[in-house]
N, C-alpha and C positions, 0 to 999 in steps of 0.2 A: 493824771488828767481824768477828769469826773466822765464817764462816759452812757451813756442808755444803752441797755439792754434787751433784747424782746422781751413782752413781759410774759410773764406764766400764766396760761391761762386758769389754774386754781380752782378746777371744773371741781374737785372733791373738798372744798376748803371755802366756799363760798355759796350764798344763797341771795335768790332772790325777792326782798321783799315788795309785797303789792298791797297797798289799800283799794278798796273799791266799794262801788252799793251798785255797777252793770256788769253785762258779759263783760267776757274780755276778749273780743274780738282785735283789739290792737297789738294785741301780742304775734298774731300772722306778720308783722310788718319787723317786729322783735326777732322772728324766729331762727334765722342765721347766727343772731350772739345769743341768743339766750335759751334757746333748745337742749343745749350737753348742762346745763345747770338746771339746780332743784330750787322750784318757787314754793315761795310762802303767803298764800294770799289771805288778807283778813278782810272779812265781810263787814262790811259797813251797814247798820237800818235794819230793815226786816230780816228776823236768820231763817224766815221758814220761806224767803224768796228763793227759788232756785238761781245761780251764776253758774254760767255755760264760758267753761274752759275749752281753747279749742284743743284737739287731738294730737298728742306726741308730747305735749311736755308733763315732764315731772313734780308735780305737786302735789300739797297740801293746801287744804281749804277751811277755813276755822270759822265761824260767827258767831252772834253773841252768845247765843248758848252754847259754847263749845269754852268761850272766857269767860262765863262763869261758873260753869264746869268744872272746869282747871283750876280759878283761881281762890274759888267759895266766895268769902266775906272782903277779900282782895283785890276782886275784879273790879268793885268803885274806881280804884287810879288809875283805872283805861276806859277812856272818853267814848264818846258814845256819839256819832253824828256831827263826825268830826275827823278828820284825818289822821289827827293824832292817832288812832286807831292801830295806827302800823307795829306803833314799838308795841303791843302784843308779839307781830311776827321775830321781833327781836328778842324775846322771850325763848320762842320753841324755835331757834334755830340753835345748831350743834356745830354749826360751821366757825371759822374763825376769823372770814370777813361776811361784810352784806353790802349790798350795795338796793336802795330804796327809790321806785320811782312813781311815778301818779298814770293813772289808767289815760288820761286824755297828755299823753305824752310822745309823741313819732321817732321813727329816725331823722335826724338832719342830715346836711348835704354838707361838704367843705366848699370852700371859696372853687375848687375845681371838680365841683360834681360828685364826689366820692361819698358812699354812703359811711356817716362815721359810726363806727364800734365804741361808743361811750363807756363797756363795760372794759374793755380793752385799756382805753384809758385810764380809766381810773384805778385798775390795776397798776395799770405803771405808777401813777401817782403813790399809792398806797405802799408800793415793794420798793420805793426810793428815800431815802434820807429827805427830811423838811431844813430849811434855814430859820428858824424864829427870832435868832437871838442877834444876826444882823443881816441886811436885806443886799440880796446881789442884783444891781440893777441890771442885769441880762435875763432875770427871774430864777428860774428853776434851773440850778447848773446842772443838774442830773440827766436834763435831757440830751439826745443826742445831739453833739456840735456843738456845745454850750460847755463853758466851763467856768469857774471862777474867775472875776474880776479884778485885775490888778488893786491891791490894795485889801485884799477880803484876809482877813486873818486865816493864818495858817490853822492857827487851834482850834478852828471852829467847821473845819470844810468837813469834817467828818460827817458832822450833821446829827439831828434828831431821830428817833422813831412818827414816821408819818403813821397820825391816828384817824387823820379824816380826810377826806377828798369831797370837795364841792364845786358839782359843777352846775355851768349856766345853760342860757334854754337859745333860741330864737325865734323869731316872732312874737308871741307875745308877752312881754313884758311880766316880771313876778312885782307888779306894783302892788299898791295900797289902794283902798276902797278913795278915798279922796283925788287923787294922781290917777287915778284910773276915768273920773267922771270930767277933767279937764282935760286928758289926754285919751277921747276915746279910740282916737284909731290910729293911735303910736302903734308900730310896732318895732323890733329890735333885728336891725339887717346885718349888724356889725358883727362878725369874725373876727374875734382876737386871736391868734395864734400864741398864745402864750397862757403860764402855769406857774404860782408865784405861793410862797410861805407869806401865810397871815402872820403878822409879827407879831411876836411877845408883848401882853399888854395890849392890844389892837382887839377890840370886837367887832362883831361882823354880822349881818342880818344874816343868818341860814334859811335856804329852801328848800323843803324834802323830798325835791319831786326830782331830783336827778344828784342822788348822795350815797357814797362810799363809808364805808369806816371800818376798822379792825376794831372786830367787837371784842377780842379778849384783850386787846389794849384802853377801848373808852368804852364798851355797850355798855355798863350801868351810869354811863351820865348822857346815854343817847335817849332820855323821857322825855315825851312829846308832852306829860303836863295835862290837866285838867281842863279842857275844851269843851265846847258843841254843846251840848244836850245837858240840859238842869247845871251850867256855868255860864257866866256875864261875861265871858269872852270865847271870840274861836278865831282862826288864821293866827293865830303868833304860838301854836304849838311848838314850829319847827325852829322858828325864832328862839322861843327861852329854851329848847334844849340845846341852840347852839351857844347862846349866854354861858349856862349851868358849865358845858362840854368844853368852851375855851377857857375858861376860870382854872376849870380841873389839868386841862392840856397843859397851862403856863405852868402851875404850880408841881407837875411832874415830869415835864421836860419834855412834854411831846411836841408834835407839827400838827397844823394844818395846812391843808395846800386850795386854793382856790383857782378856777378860769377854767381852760380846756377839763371835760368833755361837753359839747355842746349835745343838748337833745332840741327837736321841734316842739314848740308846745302851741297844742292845737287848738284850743279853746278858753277866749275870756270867760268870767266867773261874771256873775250879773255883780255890778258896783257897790247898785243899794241894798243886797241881800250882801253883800260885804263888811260897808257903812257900820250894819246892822251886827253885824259879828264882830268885828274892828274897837267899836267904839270908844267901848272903856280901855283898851289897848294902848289907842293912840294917844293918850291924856297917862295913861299908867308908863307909857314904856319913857317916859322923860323924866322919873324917879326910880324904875328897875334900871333902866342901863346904866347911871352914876354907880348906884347898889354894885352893880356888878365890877363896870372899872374901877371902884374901890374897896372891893372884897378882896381879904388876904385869907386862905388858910391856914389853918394849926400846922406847925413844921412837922409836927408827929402826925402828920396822916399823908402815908404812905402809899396806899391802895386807892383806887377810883372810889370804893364804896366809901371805905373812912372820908372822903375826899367828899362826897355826896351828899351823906348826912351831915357832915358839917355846913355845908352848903344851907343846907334843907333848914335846921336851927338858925341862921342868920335871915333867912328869905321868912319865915314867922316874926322872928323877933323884929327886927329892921322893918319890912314890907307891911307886915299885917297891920304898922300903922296907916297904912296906905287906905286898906282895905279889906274886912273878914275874908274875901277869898286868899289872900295870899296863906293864912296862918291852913285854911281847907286846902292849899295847895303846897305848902310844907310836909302836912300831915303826909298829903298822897305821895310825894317824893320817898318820906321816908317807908311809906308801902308797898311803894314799887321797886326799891329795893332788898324790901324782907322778901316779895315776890321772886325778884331776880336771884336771890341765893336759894328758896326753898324749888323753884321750877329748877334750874341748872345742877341740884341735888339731886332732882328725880330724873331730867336729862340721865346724869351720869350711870344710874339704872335702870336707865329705858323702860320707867313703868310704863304700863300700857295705859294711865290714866292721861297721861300727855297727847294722847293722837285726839285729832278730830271725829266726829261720827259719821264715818262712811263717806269720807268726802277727802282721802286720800287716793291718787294716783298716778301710778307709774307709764313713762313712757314705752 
């Protein structure tokens, strides 16, 4: 019988990544989960603004001169005024999961008041077997009191390697600049109690503002992509790396798991500076997502990076009939993974060119 187990809390084996361009005064409301863990915050905008960390936690603090720093002639395929910004932090971390989440993000409550631990969550999620390849309609039989449904193949209850955990917000809605301007004052009261395998072949719009992954099993297909500042789009960072990230997962047997852990999200984004970011997005992503449910790759590419650059040559050849940015955002794909092998090389020798300037500190 499939049963749930506490999950481990992974305090030495897991980091926290943070985008931002403010204090981070929201993390006082964080501090019960996320005080024994080590943050990784990237600075968004001006790097000569001072960001005021509140007192006790463990971090690291990086801005843009610290990524170009790091990365020299490299740093171009990490965006700039733009949230993509984070997988930076995916970079300098040495841990072997992350879990990423957005500065204007709260605790939520459960249907009975209970302040929920979303890191918690998604730990379980992450330390339990994925179903991809057939769907148990009870969802997640891993959790506890839950088990396989009459009729579920035996050969298959084993399960997958869970590579990514995605979870949802309350309140306000992760919409679209259009859906946002006819629905200004939806917001989302609905508690799902439930955690479910994104199925084999199934895409899914990802949001990066309350996300899991085991980065030695997917972090070089976790690239948030060329956004924000000097590119003709921004909001669908988090989108194509979940694209890029499920293509890869199917083709290597991994899971994803979607639904619980709920966080509050505290603040709409204005619509029409949205719009304005969106645009060519929403007219792009109705010939990228086909691109994508109809991308197969090469049987010989066994590893995420093989698995990427292949990727990266289809999304130019295929896309940039689309439009020159895709073949500029190919290019960056395949940069950010020369990135991710020479940074995790110098990781492995703890050069000291890898820290940030003076903007490390310990609890």
């Amino acid at each position: 019988m499939a049963a749930a187990r506490p999950a481990p809390l992974l305090k030495d084996e897991l980091d926290i990544v943070i985008p931002t361009i403010r204090n981070l005064e929201f993390l006082e409301m964080w501090r019960p989960f996320f005080e024994q863990y080590h943050l990784i915050i990237v600075q968004d905008g001006d790097p000569w603004k001072k960001i005021k960390v509140p007192d006790g936690f463990d971090y690291e603090l990086y801005n843009r001169n610290d990524i170009n720093r790091i990365l020299g002639p490299k740093a171009a395929c990490i965006s700039f005024k733009d949230s993509a910004c984070r997988c930076f932090g995916y970079l300098m971390s040495k841990k072997k999961y992350i879990f990423t989440i957005d500065d204007d993000c709260f605790v939520a409550k459960d249907p009975s008041g209970k302040a929920i631990n979303a890191l918690e969550q998604h730990i379980k999620n992450l330390v339990t077997p994925s179903t991809p390849h057939f769907f148990n309609t009870l969802y997640d039989p891993y959790r506890d009191g839950v088990d396989f449904v009459r009729g579920y193949p035996f050969s298959l209850r084993e399960g997958v390697p869970t590579a990514v955990s995605h979870g949802l917000w309350l309140n306000i809605p992760d919409y679209d600049a259009p859906t946002q301007l006819v629905k200004p004052l939806e917001r989302n009261t609905r508690y799902v109690d439930a955690v479910m395998t994104v199925p084999k072949g199934t895409l899914f719009p990802m949001c990066g503002m309350n996300l899991a992954f085991d980065r030695e099993l997917i972090g070089p297909a976790m690239y948030f992509g060329l956004m924000g500042d000097g590119h003709p789009i921004g909001r669908y960072d988090d989108m194509w790396a979940g694209w890029c990230m499920k293509v890869i997962c199917d083709h290597l047997g991994l899971g994803v798991k979607t639904g619980l852990p709920y966080i509050w999200h505290s603040k709409a984004s204005n619509p029409f500076v949205n719009l304005k970011k969106e645009y060519n997005g929403i007219f792009w992503q109705e010939k990228a997502i086909p691109f994508f449910q109809s991308a197969v790759l090469p049987k010989d590419c066994n590893s995420v990076e093989e698995c990427y650059l292949a990727l990266a040559g289809e999304v130019k050849s295929k896309l940039g009939e689309l439009d020159p940015y895709f073949v500029k955002l190919g290019d960056a794909m395949v940069t950010w993974i020369e990135a991710w092998d020479e940074v995790n090389n110098s990781l492995g020798t703890k050069s000291a060119k890898i820290l940030p300037n003076g903007t490390s500190k310990k609890a």
